[in-house]
C-alpha positions in Angstrom: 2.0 -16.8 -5.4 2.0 -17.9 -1.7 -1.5 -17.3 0.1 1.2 -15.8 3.1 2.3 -13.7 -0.3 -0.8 -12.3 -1.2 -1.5 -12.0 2.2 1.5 -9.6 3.3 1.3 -8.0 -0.2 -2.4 -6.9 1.0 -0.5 -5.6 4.3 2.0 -3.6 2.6 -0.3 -2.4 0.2 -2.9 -1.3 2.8 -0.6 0.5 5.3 1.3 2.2 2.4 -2.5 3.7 1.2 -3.6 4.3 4.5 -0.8 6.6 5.3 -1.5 8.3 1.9 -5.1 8.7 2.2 -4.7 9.8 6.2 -3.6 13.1 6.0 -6.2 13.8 3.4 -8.9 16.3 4.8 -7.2 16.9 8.2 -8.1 19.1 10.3 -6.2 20.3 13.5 -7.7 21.5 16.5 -5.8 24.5 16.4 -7.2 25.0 12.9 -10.8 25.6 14.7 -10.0 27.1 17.8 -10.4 24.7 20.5 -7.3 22.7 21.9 -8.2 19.8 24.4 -5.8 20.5 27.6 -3.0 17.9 27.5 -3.1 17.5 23.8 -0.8 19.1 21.0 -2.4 22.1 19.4 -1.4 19.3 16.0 -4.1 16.6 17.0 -7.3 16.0 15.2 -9.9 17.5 15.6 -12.4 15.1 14.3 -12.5 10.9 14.9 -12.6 10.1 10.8 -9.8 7.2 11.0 -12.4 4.6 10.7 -13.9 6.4 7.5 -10.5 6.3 6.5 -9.8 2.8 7.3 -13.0 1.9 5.4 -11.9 3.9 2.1 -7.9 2.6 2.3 -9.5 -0.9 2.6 -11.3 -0.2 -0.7 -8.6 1.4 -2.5 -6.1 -1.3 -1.6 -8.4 -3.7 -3.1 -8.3 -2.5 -6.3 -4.7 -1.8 -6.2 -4.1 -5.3 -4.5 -5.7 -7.8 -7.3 -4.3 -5.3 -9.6 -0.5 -5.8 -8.0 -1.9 -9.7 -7.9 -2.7 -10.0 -11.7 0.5 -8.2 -12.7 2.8 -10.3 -10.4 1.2 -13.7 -11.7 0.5 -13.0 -15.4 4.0 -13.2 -16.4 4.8 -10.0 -18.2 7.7 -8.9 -16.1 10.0 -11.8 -14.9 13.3 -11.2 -12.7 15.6 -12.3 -15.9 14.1 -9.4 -17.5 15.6 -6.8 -14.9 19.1 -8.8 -14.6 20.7 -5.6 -16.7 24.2 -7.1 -15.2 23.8 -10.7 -16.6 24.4 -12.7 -13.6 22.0 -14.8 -13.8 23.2 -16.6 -16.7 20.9 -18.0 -19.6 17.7 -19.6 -18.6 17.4 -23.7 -18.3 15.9 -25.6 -20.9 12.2 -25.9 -21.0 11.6 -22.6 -18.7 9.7 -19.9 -20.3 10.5 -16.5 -18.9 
């Protein structure tokens, strides 16, 4: 694997945690009564997006050199998910 691989993988990776871990412990400001004029009643009510930010970057990073190990151990190649065949037998000499 590509250090621009890993890289991007990390990106993916992050972005896909972050927007699972973001909506956790939300809290609207309509949810404790005081609505900022000229903002939705939907916004936050608190700033905890760099908390957030902080705990995605952790999580990805287990996730990440998990994702990492798995992709470059070799357990699961592409011939192994050819169901259709089209690939055709591997060359001589290549280990799959």
């Amino acid at each position: 694997m590509t250090i621009t691989a890993a890289l991007i993988l990390f990106a993916v990776t992050w972005f896909m945690v972050f927007f699972v871990v973001l909506p956790i412990r939300f809290t609207a400001q309509a949810d404790q009564g005081e609505v900022v004029p000229g903002t939705p009643k939907s916004a936050p009510a608190d700033h905890l997006v760099g908390k957030k930010a902080r705990i995605t970057t952790l999580i990805t990073l287990v996730v990440w050199v998990g994702l990492i190990w798995f992709i470059t151990s070799g357990i699961l190649s592409v011939r192994d998910i050819d169901f259709m065949g089209r690939m055709g037998p591997a060359p001589l000499g290549q280990v799959d």
